[in-house]
N, CA, C and O atoms as a CHARMM CRD file, in Angstrom:
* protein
*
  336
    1    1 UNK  N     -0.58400   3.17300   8.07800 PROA 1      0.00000
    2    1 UNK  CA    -1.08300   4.47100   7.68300 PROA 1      0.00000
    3    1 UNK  C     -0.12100   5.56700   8.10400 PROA 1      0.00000
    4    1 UNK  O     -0.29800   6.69700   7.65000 PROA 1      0.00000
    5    2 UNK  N      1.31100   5.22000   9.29100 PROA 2      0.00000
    6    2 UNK  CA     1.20900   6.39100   9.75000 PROA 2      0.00000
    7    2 UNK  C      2.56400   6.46200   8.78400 PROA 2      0.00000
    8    2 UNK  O      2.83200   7.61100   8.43300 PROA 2      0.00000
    9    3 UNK  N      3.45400   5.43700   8.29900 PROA 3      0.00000
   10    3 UNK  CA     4.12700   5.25700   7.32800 PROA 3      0.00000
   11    3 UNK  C      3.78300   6.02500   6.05500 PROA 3      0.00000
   12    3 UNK  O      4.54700   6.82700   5.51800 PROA 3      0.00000
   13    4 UNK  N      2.55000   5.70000   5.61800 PROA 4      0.00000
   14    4 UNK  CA     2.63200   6.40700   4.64500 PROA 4      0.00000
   15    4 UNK  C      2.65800   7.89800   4.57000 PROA 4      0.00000
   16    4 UNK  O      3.14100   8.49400   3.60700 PROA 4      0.00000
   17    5 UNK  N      1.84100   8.80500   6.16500 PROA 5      0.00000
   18    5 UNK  CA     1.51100   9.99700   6.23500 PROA 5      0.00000
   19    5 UNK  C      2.76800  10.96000   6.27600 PROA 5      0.00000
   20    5 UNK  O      2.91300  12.16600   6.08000 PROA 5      0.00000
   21    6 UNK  N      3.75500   9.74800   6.66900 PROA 6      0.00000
   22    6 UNK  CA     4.70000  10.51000   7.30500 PROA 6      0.00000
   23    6 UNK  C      5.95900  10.68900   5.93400 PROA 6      0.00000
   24    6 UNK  O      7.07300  11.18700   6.09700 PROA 6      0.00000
   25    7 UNK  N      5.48300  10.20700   4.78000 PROA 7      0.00000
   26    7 UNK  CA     5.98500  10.30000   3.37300 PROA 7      0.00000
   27    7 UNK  C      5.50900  10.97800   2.73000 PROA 7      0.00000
   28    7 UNK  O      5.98900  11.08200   1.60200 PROA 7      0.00000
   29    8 UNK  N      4.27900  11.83100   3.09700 PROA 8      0.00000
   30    8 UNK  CA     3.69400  12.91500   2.56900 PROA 8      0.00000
   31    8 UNK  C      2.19800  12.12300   1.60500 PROA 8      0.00000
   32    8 UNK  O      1.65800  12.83100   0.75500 PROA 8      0.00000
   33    9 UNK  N      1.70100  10.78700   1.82600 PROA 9      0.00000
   34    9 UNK  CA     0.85000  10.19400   1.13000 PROA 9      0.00000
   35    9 UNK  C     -0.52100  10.76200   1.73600 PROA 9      0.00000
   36    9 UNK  O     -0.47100  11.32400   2.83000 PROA 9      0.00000
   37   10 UNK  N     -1.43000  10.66700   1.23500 PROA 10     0.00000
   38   10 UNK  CA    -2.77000  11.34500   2.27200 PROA 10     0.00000
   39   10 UNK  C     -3.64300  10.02100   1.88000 PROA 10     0.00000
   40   10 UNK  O     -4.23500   9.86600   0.81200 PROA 10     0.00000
   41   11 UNK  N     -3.58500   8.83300   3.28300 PROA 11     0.00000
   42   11 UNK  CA    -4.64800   7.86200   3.18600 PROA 11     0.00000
   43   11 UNK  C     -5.96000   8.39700   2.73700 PROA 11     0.00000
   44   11 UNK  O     -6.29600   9.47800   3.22100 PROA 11     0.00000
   45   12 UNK  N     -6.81400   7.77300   1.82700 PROA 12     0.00000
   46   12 UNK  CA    -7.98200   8.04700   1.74800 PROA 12     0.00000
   47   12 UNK  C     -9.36200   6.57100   2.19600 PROA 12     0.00000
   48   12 UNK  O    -10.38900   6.58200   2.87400 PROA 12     0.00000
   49   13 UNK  N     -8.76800   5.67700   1.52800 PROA 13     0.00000
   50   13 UNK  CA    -9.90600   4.76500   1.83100 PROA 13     0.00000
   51   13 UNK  C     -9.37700   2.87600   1.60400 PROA 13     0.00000
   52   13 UNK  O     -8.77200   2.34600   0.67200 PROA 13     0.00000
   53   14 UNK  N     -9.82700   2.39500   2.65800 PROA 14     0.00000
   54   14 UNK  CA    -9.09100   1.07700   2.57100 PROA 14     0.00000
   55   14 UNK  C    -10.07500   0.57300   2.83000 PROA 14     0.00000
   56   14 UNK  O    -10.94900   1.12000   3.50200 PROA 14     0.00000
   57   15 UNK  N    -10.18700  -1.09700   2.14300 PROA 15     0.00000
   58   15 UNK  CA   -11.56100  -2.18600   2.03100 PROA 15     0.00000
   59   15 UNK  C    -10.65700  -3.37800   1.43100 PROA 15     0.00000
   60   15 UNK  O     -9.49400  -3.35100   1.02700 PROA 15     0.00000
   61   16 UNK  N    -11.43900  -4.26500   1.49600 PROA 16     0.00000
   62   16 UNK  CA   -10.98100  -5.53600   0.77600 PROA 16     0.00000
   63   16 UNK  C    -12.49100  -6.10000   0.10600 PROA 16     0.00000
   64   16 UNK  O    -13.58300  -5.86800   0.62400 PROA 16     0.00000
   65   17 UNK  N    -12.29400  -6.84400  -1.09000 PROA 17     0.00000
   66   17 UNK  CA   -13.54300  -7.60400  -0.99100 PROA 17     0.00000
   67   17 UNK  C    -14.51000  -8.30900  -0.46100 PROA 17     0.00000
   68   17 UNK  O    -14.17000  -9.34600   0.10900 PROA 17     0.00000
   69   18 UNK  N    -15.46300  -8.07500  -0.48700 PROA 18     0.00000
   70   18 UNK  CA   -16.57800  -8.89400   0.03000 PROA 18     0.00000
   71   18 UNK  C    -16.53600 -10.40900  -0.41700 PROA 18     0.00000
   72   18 UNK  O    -16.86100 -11.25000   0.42000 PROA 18     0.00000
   73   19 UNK  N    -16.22700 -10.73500  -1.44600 PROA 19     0.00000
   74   19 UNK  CA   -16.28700 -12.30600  -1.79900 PROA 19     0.00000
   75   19 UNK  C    -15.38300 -13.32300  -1.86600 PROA 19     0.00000
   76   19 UNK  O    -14.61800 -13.38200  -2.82800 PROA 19     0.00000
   77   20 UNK  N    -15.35800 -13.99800  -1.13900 PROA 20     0.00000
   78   20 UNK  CA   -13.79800 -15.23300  -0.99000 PROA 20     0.00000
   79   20 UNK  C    -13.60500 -15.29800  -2.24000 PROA 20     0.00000
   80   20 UNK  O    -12.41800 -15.00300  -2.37700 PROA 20     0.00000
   81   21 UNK  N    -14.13700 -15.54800  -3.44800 PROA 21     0.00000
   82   21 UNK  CA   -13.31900 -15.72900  -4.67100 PROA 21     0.00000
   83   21 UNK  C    -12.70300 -14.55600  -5.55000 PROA 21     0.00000
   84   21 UNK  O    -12.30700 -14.63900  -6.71300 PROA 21     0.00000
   85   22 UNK  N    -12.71500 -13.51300  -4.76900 PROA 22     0.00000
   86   22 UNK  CA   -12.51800 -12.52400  -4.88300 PROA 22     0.00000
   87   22 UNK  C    -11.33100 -11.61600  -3.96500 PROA 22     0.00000
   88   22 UNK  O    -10.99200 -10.43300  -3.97900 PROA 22     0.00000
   89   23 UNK  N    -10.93000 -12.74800  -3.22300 PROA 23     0.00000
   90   23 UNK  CA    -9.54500 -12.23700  -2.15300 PROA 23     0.00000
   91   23 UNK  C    -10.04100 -11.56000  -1.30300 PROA 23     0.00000
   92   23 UNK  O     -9.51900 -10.44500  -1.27500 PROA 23     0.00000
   93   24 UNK  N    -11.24500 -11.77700  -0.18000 PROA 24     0.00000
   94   24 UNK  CA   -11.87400 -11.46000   0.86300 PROA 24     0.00000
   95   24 UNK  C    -11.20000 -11.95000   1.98100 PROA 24     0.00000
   96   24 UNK  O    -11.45800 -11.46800   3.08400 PROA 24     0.00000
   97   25 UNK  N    -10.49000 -12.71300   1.87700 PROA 25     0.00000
   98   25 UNK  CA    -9.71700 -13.21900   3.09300 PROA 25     0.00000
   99   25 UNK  C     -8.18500 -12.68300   2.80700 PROA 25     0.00000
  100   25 UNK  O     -7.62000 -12.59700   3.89700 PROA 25     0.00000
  101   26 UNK  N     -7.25800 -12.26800   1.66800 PROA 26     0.00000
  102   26 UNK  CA    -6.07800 -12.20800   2.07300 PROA 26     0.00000
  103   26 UNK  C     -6.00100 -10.45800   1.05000 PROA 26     0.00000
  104   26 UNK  O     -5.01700  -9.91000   0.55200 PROA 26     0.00000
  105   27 UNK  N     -7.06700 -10.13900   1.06500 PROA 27     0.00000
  106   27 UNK  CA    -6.93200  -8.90300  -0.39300 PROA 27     0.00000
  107   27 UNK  C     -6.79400  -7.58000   0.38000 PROA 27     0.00000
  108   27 UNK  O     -7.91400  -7.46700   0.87900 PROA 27     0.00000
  109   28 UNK  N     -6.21700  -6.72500   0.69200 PROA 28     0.00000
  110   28 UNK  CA    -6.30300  -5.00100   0.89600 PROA 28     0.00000
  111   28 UNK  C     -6.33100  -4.33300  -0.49600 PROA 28     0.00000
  112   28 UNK  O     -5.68000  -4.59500  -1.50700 PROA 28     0.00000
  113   29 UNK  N     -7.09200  -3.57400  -0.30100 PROA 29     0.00000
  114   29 UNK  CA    -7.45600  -2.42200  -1.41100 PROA 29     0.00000
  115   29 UNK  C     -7.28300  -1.42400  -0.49500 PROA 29     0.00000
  116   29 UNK  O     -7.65300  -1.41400   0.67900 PROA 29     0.00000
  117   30 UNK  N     -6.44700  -0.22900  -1.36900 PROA 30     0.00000
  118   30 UNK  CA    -6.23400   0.98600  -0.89400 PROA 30     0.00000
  119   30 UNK  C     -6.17100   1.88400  -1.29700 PROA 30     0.00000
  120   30 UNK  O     -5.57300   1.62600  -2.34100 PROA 30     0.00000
  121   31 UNK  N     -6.46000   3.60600  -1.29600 PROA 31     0.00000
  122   31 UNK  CA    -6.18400   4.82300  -2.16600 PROA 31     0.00000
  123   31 UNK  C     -5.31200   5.46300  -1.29200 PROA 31     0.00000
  124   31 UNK  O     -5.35300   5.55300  -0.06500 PROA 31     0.00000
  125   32 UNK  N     -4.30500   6.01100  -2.31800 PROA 32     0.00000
  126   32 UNK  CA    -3.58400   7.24600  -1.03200 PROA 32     0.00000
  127   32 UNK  C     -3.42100   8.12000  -2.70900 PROA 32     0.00000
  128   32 UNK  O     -3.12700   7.72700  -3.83800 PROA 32     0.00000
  129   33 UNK  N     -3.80200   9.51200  -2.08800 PROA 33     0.00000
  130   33 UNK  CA    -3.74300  10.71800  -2.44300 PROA 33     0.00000
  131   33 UNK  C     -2.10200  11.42300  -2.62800 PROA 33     0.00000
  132   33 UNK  O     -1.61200  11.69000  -1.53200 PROA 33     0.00000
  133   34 UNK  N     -1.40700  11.67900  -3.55000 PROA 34     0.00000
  134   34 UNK  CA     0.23900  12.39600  -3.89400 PROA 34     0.00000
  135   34 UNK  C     -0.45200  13.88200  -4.60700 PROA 34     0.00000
  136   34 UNK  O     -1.36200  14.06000  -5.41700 PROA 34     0.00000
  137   35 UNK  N      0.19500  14.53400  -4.08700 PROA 35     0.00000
  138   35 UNK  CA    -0.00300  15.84600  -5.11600 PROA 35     0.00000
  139   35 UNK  C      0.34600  15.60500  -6.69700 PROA 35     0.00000
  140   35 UNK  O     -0.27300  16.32300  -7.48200 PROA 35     0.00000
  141   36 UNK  N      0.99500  14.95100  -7.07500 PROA 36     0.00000
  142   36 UNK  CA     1.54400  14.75200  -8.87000 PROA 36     0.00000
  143   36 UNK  C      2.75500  13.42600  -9.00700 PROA 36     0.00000
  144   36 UNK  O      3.73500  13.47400  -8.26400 PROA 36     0.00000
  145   37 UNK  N      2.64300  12.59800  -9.71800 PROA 37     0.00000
  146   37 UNK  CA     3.48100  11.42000  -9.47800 PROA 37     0.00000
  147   37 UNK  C      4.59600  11.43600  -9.25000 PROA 37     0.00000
  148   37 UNK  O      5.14900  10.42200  -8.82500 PROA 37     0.00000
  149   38 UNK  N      5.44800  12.89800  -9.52100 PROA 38     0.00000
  150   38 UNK  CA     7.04400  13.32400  -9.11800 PROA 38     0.00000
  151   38 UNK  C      6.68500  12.77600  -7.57100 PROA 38     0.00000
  152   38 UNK  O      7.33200  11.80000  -7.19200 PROA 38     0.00000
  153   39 UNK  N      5.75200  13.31300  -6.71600 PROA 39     0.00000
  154   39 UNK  CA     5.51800  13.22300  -5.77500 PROA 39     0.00000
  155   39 UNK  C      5.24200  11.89000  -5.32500 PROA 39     0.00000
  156   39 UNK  O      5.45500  11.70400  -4.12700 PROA 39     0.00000
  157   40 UNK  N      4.87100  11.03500  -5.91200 PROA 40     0.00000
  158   40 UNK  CA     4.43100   9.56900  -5.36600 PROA 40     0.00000
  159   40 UNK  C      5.12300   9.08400  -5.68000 PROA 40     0.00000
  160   40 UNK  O      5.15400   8.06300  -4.99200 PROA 40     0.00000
  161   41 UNK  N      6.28000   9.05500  -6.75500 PROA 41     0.00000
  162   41 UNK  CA     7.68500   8.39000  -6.93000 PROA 41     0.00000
  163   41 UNK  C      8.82300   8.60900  -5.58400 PROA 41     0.00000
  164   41 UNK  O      9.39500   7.74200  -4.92300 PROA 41     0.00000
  165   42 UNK  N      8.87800   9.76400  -5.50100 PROA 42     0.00000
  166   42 UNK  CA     9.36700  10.13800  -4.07100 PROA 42     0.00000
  167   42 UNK  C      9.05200  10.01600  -2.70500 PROA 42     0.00000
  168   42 UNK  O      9.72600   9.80800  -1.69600 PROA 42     0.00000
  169   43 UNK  N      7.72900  10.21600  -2.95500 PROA 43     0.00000
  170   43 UNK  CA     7.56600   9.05400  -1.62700 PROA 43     0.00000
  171   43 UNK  C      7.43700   7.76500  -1.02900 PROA 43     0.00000
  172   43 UNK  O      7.70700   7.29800   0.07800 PROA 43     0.00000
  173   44 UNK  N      6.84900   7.24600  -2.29000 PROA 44     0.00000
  174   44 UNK  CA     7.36400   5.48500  -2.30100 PROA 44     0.00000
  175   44 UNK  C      9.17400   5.03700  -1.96400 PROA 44     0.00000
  176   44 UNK  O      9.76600   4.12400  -1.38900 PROA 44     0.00000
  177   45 UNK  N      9.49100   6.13700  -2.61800 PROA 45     0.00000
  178   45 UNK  CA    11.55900   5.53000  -2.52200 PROA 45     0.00000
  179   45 UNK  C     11.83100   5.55400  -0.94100 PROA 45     0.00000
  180   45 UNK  O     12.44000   4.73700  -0.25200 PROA 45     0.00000
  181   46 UNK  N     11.02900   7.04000  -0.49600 PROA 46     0.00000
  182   46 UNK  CA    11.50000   6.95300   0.96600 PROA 46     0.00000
  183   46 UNK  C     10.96100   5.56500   1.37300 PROA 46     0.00000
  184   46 UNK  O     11.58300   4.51400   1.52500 PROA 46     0.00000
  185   47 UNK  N      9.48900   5.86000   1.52900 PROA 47     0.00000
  186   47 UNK  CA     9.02800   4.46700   2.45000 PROA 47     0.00000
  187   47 UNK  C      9.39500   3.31800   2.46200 PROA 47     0.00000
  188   47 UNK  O      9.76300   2.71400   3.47000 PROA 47     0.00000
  189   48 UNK  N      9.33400   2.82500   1.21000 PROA 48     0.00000
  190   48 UNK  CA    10.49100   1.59300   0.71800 PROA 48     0.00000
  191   48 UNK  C     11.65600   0.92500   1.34200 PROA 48     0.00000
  192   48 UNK  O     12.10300  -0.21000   1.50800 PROA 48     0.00000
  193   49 UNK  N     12.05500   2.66300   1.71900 PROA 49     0.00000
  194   49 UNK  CA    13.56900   2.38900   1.81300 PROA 49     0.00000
  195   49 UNK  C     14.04800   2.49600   3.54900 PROA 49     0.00000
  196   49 UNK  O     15.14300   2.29100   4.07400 PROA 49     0.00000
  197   50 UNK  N     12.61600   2.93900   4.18800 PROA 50     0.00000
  198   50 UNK  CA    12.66500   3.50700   5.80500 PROA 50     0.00000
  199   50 UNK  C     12.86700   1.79600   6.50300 PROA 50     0.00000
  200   50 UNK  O     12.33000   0.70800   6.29300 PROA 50     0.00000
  201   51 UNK  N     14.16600   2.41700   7.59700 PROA 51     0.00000
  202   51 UNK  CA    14.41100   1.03200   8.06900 PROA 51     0.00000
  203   51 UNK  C     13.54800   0.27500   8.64700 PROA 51     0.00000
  204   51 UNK  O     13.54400  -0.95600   8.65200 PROA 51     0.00000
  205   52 UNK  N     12.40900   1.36600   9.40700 PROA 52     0.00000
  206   52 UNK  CA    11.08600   1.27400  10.32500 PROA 52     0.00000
  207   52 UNK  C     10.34800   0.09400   9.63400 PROA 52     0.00000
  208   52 UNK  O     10.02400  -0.92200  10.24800 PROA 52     0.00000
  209   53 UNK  N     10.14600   0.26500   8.53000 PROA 53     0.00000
  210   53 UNK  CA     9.33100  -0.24500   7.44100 PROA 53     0.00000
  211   53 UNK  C      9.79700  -1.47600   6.83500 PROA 53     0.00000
  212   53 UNK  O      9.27600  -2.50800   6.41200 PROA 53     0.00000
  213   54 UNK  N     11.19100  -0.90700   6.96300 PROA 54     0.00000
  214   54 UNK  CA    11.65400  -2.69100   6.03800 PROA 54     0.00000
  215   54 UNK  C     11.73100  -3.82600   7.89700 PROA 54     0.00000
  216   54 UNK  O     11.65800  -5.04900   8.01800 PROA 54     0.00000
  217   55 UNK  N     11.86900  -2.93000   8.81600 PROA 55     0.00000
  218   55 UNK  CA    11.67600  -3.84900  10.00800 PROA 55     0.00000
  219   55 UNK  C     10.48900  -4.66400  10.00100 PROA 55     0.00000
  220   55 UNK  O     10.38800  -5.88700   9.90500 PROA 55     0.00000
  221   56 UNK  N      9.38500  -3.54700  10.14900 PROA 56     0.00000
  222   56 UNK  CA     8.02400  -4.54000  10.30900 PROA 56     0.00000
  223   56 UNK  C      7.74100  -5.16400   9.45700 PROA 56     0.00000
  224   56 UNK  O      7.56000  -6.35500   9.70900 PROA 56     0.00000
  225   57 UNK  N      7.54900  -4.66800   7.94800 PROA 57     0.00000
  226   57 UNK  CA     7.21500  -5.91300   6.68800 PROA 57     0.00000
  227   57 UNK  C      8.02700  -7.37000   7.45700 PROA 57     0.00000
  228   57 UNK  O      7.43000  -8.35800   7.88400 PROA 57     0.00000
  229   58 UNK  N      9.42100  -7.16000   7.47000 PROA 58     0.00000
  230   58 UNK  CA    10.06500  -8.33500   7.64700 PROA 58     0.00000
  231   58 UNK  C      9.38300  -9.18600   9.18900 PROA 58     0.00000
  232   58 UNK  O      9.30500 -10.40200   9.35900 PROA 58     0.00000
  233   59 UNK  N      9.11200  -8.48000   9.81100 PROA 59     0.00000
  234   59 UNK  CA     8.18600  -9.21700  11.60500 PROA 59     0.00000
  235   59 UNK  C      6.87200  -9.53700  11.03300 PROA 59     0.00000
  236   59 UNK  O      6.30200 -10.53100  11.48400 PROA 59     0.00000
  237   60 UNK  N      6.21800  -8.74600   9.97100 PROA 60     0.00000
  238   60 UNK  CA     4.78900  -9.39800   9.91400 PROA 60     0.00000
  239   60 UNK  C      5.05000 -10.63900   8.70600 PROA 60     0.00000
  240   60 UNK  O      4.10400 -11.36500   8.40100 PROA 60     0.00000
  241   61 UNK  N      6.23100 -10.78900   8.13700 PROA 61     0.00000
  242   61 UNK  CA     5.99900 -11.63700   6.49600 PROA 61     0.00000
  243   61 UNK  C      6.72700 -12.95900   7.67000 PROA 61     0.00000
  244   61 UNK  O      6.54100 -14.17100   7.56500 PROA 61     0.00000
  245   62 UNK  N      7.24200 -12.52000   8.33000 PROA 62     0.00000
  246   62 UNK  CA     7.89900 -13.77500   9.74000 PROA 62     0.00000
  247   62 UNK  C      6.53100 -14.28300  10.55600 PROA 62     0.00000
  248   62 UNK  O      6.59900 -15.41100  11.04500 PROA 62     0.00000
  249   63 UNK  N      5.36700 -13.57300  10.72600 PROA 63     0.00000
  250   63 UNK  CA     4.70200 -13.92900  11.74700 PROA 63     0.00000
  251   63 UNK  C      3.81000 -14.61100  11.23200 PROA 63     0.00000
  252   63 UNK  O      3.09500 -15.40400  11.84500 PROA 63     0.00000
  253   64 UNK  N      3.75200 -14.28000   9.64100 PROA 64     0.00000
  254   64 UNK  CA     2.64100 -14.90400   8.77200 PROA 64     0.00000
  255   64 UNK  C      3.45600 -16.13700   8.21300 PROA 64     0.00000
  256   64 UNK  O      2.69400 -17.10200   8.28700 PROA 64     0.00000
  257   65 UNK  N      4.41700 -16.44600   7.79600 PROA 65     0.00000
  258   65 UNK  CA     4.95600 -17.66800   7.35700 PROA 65     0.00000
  259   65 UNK  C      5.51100 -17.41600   6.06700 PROA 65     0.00000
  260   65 UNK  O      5.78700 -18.31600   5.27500 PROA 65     0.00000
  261   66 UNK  N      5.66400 -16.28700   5.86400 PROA 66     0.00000
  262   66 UNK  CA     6.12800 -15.70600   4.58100 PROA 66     0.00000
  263   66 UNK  C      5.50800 -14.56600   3.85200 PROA 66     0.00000
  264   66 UNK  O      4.95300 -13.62100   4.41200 PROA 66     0.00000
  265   67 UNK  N      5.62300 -14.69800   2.71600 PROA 67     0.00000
  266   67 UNK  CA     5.44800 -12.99600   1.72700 PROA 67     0.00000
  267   67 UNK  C      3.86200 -13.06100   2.12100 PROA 67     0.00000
  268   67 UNK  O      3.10600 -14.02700   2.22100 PROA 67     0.00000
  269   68 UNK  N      3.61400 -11.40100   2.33900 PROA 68     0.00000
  270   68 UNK  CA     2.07400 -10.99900   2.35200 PROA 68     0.00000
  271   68 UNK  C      1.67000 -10.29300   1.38900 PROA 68     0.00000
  272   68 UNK  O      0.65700  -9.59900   1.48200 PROA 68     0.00000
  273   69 UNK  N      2.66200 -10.38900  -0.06900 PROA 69     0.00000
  274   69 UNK  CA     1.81600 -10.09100  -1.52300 PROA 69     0.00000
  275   69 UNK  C      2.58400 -11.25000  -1.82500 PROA 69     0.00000
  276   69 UNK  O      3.62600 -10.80300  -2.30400 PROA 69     0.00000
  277   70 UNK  N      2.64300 -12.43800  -1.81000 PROA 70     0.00000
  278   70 UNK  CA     2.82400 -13.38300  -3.07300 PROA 70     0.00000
  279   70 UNK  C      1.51800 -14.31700  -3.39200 PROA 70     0.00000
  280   70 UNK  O      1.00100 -14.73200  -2.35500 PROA 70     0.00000
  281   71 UNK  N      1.19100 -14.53100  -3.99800 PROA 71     0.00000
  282   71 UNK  CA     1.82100 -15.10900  -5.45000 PROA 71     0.00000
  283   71 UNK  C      1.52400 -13.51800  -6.49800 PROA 71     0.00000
  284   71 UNK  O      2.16200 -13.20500  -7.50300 PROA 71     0.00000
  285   72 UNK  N      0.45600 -12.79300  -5.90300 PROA 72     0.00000
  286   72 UNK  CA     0.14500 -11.58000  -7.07500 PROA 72     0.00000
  287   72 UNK  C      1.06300 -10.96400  -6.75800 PROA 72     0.00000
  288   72 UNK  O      1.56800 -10.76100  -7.86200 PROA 72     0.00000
  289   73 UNK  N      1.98300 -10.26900  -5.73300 PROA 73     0.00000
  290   73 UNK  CA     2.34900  -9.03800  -5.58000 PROA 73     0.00000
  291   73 UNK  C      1.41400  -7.34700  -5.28800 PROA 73     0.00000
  292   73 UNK  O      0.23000  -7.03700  -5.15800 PROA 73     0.00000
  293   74 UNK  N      2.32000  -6.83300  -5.29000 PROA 74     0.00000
  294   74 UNK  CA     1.67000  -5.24900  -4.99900 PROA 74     0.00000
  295   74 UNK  C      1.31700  -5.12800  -6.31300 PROA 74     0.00000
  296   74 UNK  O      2.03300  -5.74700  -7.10000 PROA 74     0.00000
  297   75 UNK  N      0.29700  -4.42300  -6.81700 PROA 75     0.00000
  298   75 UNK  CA    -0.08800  -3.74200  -8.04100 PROA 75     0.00000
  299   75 UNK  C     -0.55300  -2.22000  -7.71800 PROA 75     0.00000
  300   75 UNK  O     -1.38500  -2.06700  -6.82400 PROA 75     0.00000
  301   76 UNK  N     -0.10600  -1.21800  -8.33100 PROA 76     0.00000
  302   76 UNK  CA    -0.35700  -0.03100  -8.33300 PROA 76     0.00000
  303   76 UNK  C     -0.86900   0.39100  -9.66900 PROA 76     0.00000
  304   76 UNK  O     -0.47900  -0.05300 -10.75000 PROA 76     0.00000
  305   77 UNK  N     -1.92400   1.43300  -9.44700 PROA 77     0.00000
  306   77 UNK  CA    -2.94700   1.96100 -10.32800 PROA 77     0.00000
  307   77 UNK  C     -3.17600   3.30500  -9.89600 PROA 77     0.00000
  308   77 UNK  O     -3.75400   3.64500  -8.86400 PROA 77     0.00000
  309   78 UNK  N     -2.30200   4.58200 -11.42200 PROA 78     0.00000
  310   78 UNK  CA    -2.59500   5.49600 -10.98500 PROA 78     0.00000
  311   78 UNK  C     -3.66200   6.12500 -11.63900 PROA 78     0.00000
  312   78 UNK  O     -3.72400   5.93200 -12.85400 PROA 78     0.00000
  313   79 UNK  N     -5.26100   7.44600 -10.67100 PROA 79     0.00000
  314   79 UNK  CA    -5.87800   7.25300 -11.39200 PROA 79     0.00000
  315   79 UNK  C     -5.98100   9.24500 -11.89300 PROA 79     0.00000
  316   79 UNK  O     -5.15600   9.98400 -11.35500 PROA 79     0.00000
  317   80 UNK  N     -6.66600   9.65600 -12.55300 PROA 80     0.00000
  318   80 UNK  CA    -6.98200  10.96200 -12.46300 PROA 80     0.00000
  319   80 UNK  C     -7.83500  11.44700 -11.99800 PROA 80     0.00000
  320   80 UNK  O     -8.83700  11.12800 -12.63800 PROA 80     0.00000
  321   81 UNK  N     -8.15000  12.28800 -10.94300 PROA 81     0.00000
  322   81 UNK  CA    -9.49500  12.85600 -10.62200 PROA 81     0.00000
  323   81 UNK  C    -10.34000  13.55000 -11.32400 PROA 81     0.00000
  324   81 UNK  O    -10.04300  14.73700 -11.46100 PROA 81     0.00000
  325   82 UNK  N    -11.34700  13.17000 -11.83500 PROA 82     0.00000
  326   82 UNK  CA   -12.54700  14.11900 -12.46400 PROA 82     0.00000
  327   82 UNK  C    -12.98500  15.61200 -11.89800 PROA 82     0.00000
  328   82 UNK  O    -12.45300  15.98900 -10.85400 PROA 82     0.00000
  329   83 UNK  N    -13.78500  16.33000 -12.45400 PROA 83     0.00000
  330   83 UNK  CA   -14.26400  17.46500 -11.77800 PROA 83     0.00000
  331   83 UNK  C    -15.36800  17.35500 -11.43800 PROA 83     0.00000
  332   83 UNK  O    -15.78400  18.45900 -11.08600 PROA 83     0.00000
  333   84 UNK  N    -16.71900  15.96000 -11.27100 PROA 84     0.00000
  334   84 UNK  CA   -17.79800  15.72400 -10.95400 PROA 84     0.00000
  335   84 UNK  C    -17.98100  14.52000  -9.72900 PROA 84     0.00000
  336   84 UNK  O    -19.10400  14.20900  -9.33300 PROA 84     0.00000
């Protein structure tokens, strides 16, 4: 979280599923808030690219036995906010 704050992302809400067939054991779901996608393009490049970041991915994908998005990968979904 503090990765992302510090890229200008504004965490909003993180969960995973409730149902094992449903990726309850290995699934994160997450929202983070960008002012306009210029903005979330730019801050993804930093974070991406922060050595901090490519350190730990690489200590936690080592501690786990490998990749912690494979076989799906990351998927991103951008959405629009309503006025209700």
């Amino acid at each position: 979280m503090g990765f992302f704050k510090h890229y200008g992302m504004t965490n909003l809400i993180y969960f995973h599923p409730a149902d094992a067939d449903k990726g309850a054991d290995n699934t994160l779901i997450y929202f983070l808030a960008h002012a306009n996608r210029k903005a979330a393009d730019a801050s993804w490049s930093g974070f991406r690219a922060d050595p901090k970041w490519v350190a730990a991915k690489a200590a936690s994908e080592k501690s786990a036995g490998g990749s912690l998005t494979a076989p799906n990968g990351v998927k991103s979904v951008f959405l629009t906010p309503v006025d209700f």
